[in-house]
ROSELO-694449 format. One line per field, with one value per residue (C-alpha): residue in one letter; x, y, z. Coordinates in steps of 0.25 Angstrom, whole numbers. Example, Ala and Ser with C-alpha at 12.3 -4.5 7.8 and 13.67 -1.06 7.14 Angstrom:
residues 2
type a_s
xx 49_55
yy -18_-4
zz 31_29
end
This chain:
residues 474
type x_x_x_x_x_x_x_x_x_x_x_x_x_x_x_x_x_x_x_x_x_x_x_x_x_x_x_x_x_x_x_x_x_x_x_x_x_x_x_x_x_x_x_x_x_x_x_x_x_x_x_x_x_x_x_x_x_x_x_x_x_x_x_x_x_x_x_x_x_x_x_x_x_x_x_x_x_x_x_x_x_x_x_x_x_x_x_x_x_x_x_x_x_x_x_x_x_x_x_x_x_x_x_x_x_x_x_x_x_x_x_x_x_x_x_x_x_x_x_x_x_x_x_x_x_x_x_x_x_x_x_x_x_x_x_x_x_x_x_x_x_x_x_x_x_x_x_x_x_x_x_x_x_x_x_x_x_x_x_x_x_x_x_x_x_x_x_x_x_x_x_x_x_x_x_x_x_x_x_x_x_x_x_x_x_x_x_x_x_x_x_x_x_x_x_x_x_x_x_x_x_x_x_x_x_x_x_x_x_x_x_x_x_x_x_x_x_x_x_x_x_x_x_x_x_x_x_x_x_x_x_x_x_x_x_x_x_x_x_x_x_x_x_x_x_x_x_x_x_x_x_x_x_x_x_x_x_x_x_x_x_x_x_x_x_x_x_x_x_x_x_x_x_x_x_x_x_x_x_x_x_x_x_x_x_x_x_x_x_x_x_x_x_x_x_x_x_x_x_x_x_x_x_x_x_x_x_x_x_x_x_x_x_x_x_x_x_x_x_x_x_x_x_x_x_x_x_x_x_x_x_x_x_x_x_x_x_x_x_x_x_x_x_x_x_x_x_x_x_x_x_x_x_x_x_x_x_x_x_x_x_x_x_x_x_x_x_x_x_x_x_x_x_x_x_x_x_x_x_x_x_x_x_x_x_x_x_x_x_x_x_x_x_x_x_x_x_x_x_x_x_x_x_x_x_x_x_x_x_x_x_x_x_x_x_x_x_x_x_x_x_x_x_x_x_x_x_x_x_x_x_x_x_x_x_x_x_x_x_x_x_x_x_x_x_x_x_x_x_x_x_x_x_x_x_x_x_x_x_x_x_x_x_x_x_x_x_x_x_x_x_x_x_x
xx 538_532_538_540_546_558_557_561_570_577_581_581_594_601_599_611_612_622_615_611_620_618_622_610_599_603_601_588_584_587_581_567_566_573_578_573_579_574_580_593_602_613_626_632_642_637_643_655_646_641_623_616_602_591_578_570_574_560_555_566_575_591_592_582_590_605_599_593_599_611_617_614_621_632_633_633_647_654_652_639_640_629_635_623_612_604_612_618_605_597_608_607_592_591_605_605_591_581_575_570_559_566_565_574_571_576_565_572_560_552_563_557_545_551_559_548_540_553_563_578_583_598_607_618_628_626_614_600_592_589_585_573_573_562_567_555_553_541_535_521_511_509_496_488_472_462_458_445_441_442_436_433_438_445_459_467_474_473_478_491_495_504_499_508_504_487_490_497_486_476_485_486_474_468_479_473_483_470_472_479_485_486_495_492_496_491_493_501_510_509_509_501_501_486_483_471_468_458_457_458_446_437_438_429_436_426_427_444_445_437_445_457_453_450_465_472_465_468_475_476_489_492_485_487_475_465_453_458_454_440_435_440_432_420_408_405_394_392_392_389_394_409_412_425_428_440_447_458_456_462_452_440_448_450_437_434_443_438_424_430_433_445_455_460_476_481_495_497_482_476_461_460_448_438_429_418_412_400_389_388_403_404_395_404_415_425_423_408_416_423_410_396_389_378_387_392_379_374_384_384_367_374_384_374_362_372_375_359_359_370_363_349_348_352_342_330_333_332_319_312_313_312_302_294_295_281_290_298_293_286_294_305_300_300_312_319_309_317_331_328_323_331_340_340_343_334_337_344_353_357_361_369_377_379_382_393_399_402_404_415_418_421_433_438_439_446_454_460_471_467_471_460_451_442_444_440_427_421_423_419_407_403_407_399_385_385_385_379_365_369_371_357_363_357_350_353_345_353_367_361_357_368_378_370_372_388_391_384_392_403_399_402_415_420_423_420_406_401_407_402_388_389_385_372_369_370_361_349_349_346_336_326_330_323_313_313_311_310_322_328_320_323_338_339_335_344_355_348_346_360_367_359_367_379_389_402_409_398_394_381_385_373_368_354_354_372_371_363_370_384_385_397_397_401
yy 300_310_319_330_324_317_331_338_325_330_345_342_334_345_353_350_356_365_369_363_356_361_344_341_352_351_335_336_346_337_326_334_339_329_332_344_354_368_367_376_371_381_382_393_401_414_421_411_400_386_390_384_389_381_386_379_386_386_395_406_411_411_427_428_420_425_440_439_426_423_435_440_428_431_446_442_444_432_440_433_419_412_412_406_399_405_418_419_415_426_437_432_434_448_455_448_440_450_455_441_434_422_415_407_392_382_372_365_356_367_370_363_372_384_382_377_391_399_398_398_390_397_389_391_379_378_386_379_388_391_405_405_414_417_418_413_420_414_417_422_427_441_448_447_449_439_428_423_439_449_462_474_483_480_476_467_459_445_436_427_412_418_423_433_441_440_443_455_459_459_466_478_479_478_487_484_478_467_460_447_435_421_412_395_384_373_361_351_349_364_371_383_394_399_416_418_434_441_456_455_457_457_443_434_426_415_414_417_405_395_398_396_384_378_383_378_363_362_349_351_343_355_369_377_384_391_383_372_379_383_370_373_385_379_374_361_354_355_370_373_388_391_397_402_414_416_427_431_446_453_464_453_447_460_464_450_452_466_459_451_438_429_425_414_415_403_403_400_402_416_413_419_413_421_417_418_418_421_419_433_434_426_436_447_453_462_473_474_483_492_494_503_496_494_487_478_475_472_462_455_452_450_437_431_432_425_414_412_411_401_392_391_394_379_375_383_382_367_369_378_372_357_359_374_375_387_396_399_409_403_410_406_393_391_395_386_373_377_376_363_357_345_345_331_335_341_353_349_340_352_361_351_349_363_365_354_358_373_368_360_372_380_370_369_386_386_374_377_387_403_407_395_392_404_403_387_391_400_394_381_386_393_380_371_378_380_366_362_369_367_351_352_346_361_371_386_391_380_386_399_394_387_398_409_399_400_413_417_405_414_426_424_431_418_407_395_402_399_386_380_383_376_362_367_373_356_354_362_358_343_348_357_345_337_347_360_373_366_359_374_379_367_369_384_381_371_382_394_385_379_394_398_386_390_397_399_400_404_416_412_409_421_431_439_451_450_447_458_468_464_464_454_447_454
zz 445_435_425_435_446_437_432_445_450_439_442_456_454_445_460_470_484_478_465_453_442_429_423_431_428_412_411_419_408_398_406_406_393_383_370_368_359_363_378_379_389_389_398_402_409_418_431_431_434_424_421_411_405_399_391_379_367_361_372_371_360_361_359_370_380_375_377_391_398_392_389_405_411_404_407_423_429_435_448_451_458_465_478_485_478_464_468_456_448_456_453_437_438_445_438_423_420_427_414_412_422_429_442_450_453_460_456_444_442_437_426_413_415_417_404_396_400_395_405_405_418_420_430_436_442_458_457_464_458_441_434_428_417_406_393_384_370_364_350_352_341_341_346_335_333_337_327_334_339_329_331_320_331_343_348_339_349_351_361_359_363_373_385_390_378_381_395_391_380_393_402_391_391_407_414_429_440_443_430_434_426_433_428_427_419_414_406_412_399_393_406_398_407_409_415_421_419_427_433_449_458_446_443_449_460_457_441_445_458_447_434_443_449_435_429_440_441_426_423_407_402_391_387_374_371_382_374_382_395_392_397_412_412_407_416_417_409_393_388_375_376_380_394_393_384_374_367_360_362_375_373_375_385_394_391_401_409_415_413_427_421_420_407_405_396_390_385_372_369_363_367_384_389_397_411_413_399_397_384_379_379_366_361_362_356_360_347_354_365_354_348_349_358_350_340_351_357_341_337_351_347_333_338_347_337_328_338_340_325_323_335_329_315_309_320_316_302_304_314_304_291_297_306_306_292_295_301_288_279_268_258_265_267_254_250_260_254_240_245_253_241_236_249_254_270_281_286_297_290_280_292_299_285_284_297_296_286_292_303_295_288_300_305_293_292_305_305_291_288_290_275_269_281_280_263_266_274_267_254_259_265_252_245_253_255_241_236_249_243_227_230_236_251_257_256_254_267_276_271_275_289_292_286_295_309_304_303_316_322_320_327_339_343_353_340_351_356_341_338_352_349_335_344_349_335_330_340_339_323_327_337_326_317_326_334_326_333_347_345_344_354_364_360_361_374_380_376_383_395_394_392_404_411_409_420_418_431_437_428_418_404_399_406_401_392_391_377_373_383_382_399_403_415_429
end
């Protein structure tokens, strides 16, 4: 017999035919849940009849429940009996706890649940039936501004971990009767409450009928982050680009949903996740709509001229001066001959040092504390290029090159856009090590050929001219 069949074996035999016995319900509470410390279970006297109330302590506050639960029972007259079955639970709900959302239940089995989501269970001796009441007072952080999204000018808010406040940050912000939330959950063990969010008769049914399909046949065992989601969404096969959209900002994220596509809430996660995604959507930012078009249009060419650059500059680098040495100016030419001189490593060797060590740079900046991490990167990097090229192990041009193809990786408003791409980047270094130009060429293609592949739920991943003119799907 498995956990939740002992589980309701054990509430089924505090019910009787002529109601349940207090003695009965609080052993099987004890049974379920052990020695734990944070569950409250509290006897008590109301409407001339024995009750007890049970909640976890961790999920409410004493104040909260002597002000709305306690307080109320004890202010009802001795003139309430339940003459017939939950009658006197039912007149407590409607007359003395009717400010708080509650239920009655007479399914006992579902009781540890209902407390760990931030239920009191209110019982009454003789009664079937139990009062569900909704007493949870969490600590949530404040709206604050997005850390992974900023905008010059724009909206400051950013989405929290908790879910009932991004819902209402989108709410505010689309006043229509057609905007919809669908509740799931998942996780096995966390039982992480998931919203699907979508306008009504926009949506596509097809995109709407698939996400749900993928949600409900999810058999994760816990869920604390909506990162762990993305891969349901994602089509099968090896893709190097994401499919699935983030964003901490309500503003981007309404901006999508009106664009008749589907958010994806996460309780206790402030990234909602966006399908369908398409290519040119990590290319844009939502301060390119409070701006002169122009502008907008200027720094979108800008963030996807930077990601070009950050894909094939170490590769042509390594190309050129490996392989095509007569297609570098001779001045130039020179001067390149002059740094590498006394460098014991080819060229693709240098880049893939450098390369390294940002790339180990880069963990360390965001793995460290906020107050030192940034100091730590930035010194570091300083640091290391400059006795990198004064120990003779590099030259000055490759801490250029490979400094350049950072920064632009950095551009891209999505962070997990740019740090994706950095595999393919390794890549075509080792083919113009080995090939040169061609390698680049033959590389460059395989990508333009395996973007034109890509589908995400049935919408293709880019779309000609989109880039360029800003145009989101319909």
């Amino acid at each position: 017999m498995n956990h939740g069949d002992n589980t309701t074996d054990r509430f089924a035999a505090g019910q009787t035919g002529g109601g349940t016995t207090l003695e009965a319900v609080r052993t099987a509470l004890r049974l379920t849940f052990g020695n734990t410390d944070d569950l409250a279970i509290v006897s008590l006297r109301f409407c001339g009849r024995e009750g007890m109330l049970c909640y976890f302590t961790t999920l409410t506050s004493a104040s909260f429940i002597m002000d709305y639960v306690i307080q109320p029972l004890a202010q009802a007259g001795d003139d309430l009996k339940g003459g017939q079955a939950s009658a006197l639970l039912k007149e407590l709900q409607e007359r003395y706890l009717s400010g708080l959302s509650s239920e009655l239940s007479d399914q006992l089995h579902v009781l540890p649940m209902k407390l760990g989501r931030g239920y009191a269970a209110l019982f009454a001796e003789g009664e079937r039936d139990c009062l569900l009441v909704d007493v949870k007072e969490l600590a949530t952080r404040s709206v604050e501004e997005p850390t992974s999204q900023n905008v010059v000018r724009g909206p400051k808010e950013g989405f929290t971990e908790s879910a009932a406040t991004n819902m209402s940050l989108i709410r505010r912000r689309i006043m229509t009767d057609k905007l919809r939330f669908e509740r799931h959950e998942i996780g096995e063990k966390t039982r992480t409450e998931v919203y699907l969010a979508y306008i009504e008769d926009e949506a596509d049914e097809e995109v709407l009928r698939q996400v749900r399909e993928q949600v409900g046949s999810c058999r994760m065992v816990s869920l604390f982050d909506s990162g762990s989601l993305e891969s349901l969404f994602r089509p099968r096969g090896f893709w190097l680009f994401p499919t699935v959209y983030n964003s901490e900002r309500p503003d981007s994220v309404c901006s999508c949903l009106l664009d008749k596509r589907i958010a994806v809430i996460v309780n206790g996660s402030p990234f909602v996740l966006i399908v369908p995604a398409v290519f040119r959507d990590f290319f844009q930012s939502p301060e390119d709509h409070y701006q002169w078009f122009l502008v907008g249009l200027f720094a979108r060419v800008l963030r996807f001229v930077a990601f070009l650059l950050s894909l094939v500059v170490p590769s042509l680098y390594v190309a050129i001066t490996s392989y095509h040495q007569e297609l570098i100016p001779t001045i130039l030419l020179t001067s390149i001959a002059a740094q590498r001189e006394g460098i014991p490593f080819p060229a693709v060797v240098e880049i893939l040092l450098m390369e390294s060590a940002f790339e180990i740079l880069r963990e360390a900046g965001t793995r460290m504390p906020r107050l030192v991490g940034q100091a730590i990167s930035i010194a570091g990097a300083l640091v290391l290029g400059e006795a990198a090229v004064q120990a003779g192990i590099v030259s000055n041009i490759n801490v250029v090159v490979v400094a350049l193809t950072v920064i632009s990786s950095y551009v891209a408003p999505v962070y997990t856009f740019g740090s994706n791409i950095r595999l393919f980047r390794f890549g075509l270094i080792v083919l113009a090590s080995f090939t040169g130009l061609y390698g680049v060429i033959l590389g460059c293609a395989v990508l333009m050929i395996h973007l034109s592949r890509m589908e995400t739920f049935g919408v293709p991943y880019v779309s000609p001219f989109s880039v360029l003119l800003g145009r989101r799907a319909t």
